[in-house]
LOTOR-700511 format. One record per residue (C-alpha): residue number from 1; x, y, z. Coordinates in steps of 0.2 Angstrom, whole numbers, padded with zeros to 4 digits. Each point is the difference from the previous one (the first is absolute). Example, Ala and Ser with C-alpha at 12.3 -4.5 7.8 and 13.67 -1.06 7.14 Angstrom:
2
 pos  east north    up
   1  0062 -0022  0039
   2  0006  0017 -0003
This chain:
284
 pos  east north    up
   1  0329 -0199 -0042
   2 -0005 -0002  0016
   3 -0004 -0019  0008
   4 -0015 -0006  0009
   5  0007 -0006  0017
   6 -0011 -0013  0010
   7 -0018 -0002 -0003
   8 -0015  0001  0012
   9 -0002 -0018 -0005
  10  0015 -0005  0006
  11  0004  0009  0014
  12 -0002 -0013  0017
  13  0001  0002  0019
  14  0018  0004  0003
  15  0006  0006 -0017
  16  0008  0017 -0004
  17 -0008  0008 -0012
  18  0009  0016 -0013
  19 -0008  0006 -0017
  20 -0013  0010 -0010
  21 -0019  0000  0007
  22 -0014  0010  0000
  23 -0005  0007  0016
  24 -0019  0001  0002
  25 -0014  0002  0015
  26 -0011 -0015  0004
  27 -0017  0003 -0007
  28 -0008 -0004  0015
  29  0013  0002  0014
  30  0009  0016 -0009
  31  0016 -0010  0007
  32  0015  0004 -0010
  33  0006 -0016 -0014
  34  0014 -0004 -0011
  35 -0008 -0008 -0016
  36  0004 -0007 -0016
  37 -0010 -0009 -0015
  38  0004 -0017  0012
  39 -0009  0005  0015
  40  0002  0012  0017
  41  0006  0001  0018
  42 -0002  0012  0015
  43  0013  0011  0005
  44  0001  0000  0021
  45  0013  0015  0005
  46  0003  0014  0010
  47  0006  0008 -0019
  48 -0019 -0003 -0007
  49 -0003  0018  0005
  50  0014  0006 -0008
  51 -0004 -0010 -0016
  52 -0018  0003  0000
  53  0003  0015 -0014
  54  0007 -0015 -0011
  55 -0017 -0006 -0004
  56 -0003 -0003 -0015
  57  0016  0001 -0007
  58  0015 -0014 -0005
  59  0012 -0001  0011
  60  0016 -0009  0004
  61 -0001 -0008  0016
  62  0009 -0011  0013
  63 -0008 -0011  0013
  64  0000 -0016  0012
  65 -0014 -0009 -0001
  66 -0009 -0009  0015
  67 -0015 -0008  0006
  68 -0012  0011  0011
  69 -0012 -0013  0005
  70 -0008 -0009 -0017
  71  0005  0014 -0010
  72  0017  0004 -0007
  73  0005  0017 -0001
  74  0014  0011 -0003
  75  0014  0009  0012
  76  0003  0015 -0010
  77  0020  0006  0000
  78 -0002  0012 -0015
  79 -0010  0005 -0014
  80  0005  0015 -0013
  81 -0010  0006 -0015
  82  0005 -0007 -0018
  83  0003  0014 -0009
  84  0000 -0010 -0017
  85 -0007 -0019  0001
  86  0006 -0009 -0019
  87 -0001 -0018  0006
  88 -0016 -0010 -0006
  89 -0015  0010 -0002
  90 -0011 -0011  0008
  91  0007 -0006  0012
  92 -0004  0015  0013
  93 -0018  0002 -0006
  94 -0011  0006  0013
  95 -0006 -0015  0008
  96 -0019 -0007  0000
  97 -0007  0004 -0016
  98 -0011 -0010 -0008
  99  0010 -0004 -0012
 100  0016 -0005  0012
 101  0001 -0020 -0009
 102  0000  0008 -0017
 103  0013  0014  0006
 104  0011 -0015  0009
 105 -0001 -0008 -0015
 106  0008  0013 -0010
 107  0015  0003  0013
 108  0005 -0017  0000
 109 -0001  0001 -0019
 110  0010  0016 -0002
 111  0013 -0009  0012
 112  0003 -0015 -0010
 113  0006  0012 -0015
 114  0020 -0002  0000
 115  0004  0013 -0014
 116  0006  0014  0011
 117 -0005  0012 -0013
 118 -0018 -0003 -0004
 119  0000 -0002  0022
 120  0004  0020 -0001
 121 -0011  0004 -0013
 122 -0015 -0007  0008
 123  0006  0007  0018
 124  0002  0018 -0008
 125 -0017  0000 -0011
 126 -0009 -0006  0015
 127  0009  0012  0014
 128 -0014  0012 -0006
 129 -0008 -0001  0014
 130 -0014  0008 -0011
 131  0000 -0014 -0012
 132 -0001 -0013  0012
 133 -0013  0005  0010
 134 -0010  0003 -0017
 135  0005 -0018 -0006
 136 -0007 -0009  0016
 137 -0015  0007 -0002
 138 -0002  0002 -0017
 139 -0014 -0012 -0011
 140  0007 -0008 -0015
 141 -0017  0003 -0009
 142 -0016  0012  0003
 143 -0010 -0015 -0007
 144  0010 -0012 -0008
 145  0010 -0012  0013
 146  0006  0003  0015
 147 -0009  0016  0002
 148  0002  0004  0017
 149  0011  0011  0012
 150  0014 -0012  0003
 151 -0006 -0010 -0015
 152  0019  0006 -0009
 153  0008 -0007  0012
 154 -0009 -0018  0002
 155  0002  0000 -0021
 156  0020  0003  0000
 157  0003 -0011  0016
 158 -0011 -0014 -0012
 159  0012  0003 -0017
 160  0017 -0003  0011
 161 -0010 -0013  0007
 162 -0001 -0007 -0016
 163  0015  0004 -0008
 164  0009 -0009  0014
 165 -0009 -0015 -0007
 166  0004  0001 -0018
 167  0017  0008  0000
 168  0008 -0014  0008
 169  0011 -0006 -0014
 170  0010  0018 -0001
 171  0015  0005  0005
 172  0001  0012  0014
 173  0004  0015 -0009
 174 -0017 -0003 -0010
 175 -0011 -0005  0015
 176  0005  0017  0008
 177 -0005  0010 -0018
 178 -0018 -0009  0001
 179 -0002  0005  0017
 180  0004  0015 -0002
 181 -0011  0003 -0016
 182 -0015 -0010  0011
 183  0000  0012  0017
 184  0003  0017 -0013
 185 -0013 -0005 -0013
 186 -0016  0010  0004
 187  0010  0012  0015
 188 -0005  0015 -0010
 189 -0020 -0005  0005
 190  0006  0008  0016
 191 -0005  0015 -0007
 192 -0013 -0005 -0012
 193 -0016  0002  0011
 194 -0006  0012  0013
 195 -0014 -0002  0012
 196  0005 -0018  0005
 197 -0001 -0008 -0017
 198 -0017  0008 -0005
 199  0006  0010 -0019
 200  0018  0003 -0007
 201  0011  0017  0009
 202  0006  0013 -0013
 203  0014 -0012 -0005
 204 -0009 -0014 -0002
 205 -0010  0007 -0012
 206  0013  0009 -0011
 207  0015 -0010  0001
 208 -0003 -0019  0009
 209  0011 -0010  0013
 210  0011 -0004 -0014
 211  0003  0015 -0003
 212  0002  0006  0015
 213  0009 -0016  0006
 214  0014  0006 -0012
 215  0001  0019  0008
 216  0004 -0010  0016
 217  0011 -0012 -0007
 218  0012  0011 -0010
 219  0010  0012  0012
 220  0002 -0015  0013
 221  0005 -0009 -0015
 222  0012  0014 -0005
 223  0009  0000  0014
 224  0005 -0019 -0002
 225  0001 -0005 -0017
 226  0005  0011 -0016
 227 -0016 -0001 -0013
 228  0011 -0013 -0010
 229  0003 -0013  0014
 230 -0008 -0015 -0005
 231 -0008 -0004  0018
 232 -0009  0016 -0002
 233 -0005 -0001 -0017
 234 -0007 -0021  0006
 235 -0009  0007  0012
 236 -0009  0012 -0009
 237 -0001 -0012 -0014
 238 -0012 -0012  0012
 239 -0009  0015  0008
 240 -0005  0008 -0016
 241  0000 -0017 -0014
 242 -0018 -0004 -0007
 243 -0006 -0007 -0015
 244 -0007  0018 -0011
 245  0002  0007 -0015
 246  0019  0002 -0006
 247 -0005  0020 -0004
 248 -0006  0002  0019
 249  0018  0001  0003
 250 -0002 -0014  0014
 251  0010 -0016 -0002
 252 -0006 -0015 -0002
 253  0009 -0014  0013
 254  0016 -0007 -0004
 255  0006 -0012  0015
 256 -0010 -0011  0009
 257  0001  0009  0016
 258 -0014  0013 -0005
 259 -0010 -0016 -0003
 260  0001 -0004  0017
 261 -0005  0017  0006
 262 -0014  0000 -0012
 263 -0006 -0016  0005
 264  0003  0005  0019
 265 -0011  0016 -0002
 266 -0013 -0011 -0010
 267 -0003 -0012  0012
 268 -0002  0009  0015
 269 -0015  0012 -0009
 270 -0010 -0015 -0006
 271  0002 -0008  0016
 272 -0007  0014  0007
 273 -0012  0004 -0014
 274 -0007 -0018  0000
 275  0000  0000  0020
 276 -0013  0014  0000
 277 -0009 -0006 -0014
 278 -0002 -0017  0011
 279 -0006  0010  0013
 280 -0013  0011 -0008
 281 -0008 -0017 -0007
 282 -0001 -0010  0017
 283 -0006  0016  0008
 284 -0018 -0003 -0010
């Protein structure tokens, strides 16, 4: 498992600087960067050339950081690709996207989680780079609530919001199961819609995210857990618990975490249902 280092955030004038980045060009300068989910910094050094084929990639890098006028920036000593990057997903997301709070949000979320097992399960599911590009800028709904590229994200960052709020009385090992149910839940919408939201993908419309949020769950999951550990079968047991019909073959909740995911989910699509609906009736 590999380990963050420092953050752009806290990186000041003097420091030394070692860890995991992701080295992008300045959108407007085309000036080489070290990113992370918490912010950026310039790279001033004769290696920028060398480096310059690094853009774009993660990379483990070391530095010394100092003040170049008003701005800080950083003496690059070295920086080699990462082959494999299986620390917190988010943290090295590309920065300045529009949804970057939400995306923060989830980071620091993820880092809270203690249980070092579910920790790898999330880092492995989420090392797609596929998957995670589709998940943060996936809709959660083509008309329903948040039903807009980057809507999926804004929608899970709100259920661990909210589960942070209302799990407060559990033990450790239960907070990380809920949070780990909240920021899996509707994953598999990463691949429900195509053209940006507007009408279900293949998948969406023969097997649905939960569907396909278990394909993406079982061979990380197998290379952790054997199919009779009870963490596994927990966690599967508050992704996949609803009440239906006992012939469906889905199984109604039986602990009060699911409640809590439920309630999570619930509150964050009536918040947003109600928000729009507020919205369309001042706009007349």
């Amino acid at each position: 498992m590999c380990n963050k280092g420092d953050w752009v955030r806290e990186i000041r004038a003097g420091n030394t600087v070692q860890g995991f980045f992701r080295m992008e060009r300045g959108r407007k300068d085309r000036s080489l960067r070290l990113t992370d989910v918490s912010g950026s910094i310039p790279i001033l050094s004769n290696k920028v050339t060398s480096v310059s084929n690094l853009a774009g990639k993660v990379v483990w890098a070391s530095g010394f950081a100092e003040r170049c006028g008003f701005a800080l920036t950083l003496q690059l000593i070295a920086a080699v690709p990462a082959i494999c990057w299986t620390g917190n997903p988010f943290a090295l997301t590309q920065h300045g996207l529009s949804e970057m709070e939400d995306i923060v949000a989830l980071a620091e979320h993820v880092r809270r989680i203690e249980d070092k097992e579910l920790k790898q399960l999330i880092d492995d599911i989420f090392s797609d780079a596929a998957l995670l590009h589709a998940f943060l800028n996936a809709p959660a709904s083509i008309k329903h609530h948040h039903a807009w590229p980057g809507g999926l994200v804004k929608h899970t960052r709100e259920v661990m919001d909210m589960a942070v709020h209302i799990s407060a009385c559990l033990i450790q090992s239960e907070r990380d199961l809920v949070m780990t149910a909240c920021l899996l839940h509707d994953a598999g919408k990463a691949f429900e819609y195509q053209q940006g939201g507007r009408w279900l993908s293949p998948r969406g419309r023969l097997l649905g995210h939960e569907i396909t949020l278990l394909e993406l769950f079982s061979p990380v999951a197998d290379c952790i857990w054997s199919h009779g550990n009870p963490k596994r079968m927990m966690l599967l047991h508050l992704l996949t618990a609803k009440p239906a019909p006992q012939w469906t073959g889905i199984r109604h909740p039986r602990t009060r975490l699911v409640s809590i995911v439920r309630f999570a989910d619930r509150w964050s699509i009536d918040e947003d249902v109600q928000g729009h609906r507020s919205e369309s009736q001042n706009s007349y």
